[in-house]
VOPAGU-2260 file (C-alpha; in pm, 1 decimal, decimal comma):
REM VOPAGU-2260
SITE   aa  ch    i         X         Y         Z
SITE  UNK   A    0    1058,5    -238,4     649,7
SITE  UNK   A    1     931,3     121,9     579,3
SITE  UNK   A    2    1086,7     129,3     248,3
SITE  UNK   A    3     867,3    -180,5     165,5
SITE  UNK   A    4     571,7     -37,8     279,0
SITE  UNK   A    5     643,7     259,1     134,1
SITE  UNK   A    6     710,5      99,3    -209,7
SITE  UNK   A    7     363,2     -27,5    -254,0
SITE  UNK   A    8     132,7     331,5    -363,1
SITE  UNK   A    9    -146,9     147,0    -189,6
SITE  UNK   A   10       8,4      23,2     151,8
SITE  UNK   A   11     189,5     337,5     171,9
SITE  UNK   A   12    -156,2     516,5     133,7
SITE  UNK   A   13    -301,5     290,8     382,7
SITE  UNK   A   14     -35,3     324,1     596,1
SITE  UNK   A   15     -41,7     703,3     588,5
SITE  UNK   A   16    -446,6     710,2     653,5
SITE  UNK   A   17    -399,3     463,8     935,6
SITE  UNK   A   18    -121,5     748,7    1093,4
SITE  UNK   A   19    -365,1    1039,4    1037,6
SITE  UNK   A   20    -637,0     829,5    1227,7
SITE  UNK   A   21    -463,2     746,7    1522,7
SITE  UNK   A   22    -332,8    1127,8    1530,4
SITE  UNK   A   23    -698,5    1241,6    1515,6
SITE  UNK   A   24    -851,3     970,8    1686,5
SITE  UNK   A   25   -1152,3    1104,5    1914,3
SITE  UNK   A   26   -1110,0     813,4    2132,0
SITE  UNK   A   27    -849,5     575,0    2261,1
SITE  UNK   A   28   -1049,8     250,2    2130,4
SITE  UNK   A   29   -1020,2     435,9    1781,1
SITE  UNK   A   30    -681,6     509,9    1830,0
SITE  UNK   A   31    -609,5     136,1    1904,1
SITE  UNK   A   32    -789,8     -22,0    1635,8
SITE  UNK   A   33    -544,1     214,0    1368,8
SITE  UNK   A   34    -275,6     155,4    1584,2
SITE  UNK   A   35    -343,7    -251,9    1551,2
SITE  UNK   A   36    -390,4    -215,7    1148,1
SITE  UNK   A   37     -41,5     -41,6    1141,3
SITE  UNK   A   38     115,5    -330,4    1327,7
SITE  UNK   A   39     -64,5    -576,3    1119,1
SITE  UNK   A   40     103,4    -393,7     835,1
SITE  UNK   A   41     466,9    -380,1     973,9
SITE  UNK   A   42     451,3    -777,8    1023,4
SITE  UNK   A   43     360,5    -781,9     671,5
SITE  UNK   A   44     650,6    -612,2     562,6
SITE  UNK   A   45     875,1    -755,7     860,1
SITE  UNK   A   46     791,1   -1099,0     669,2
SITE  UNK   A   47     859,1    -968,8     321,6
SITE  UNK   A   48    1191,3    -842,4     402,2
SITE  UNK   A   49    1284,0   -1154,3     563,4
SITE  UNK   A   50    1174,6   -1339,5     306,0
């Protein structure tokens, strides 16, 4: 799944700025809300590959 998202320059970026957010997140809600995005992006790929 990684190397999917990882393939795509954009969804790798995203994915990347999501990680930085939740690492730096100045609150727990904020931390959540990245963490939710990158989950939303792993079903994405989790679908692609099983495609």
């Amino acid at each position: 799944m990684f190397v999917t998202l990882r393939r795509d320059p954009g969804r790798a970026r995203r994915l990347h700025e999501l990680e930085v957010a939740v690492a730096e997140a100045p609150s727990i809600e904020d931390a959540q809300r990245a963490s939710a995005e990158i989950g939303s992006l792993l079903d994405a790929a989790r679908r692609e590959v099983a495609a």
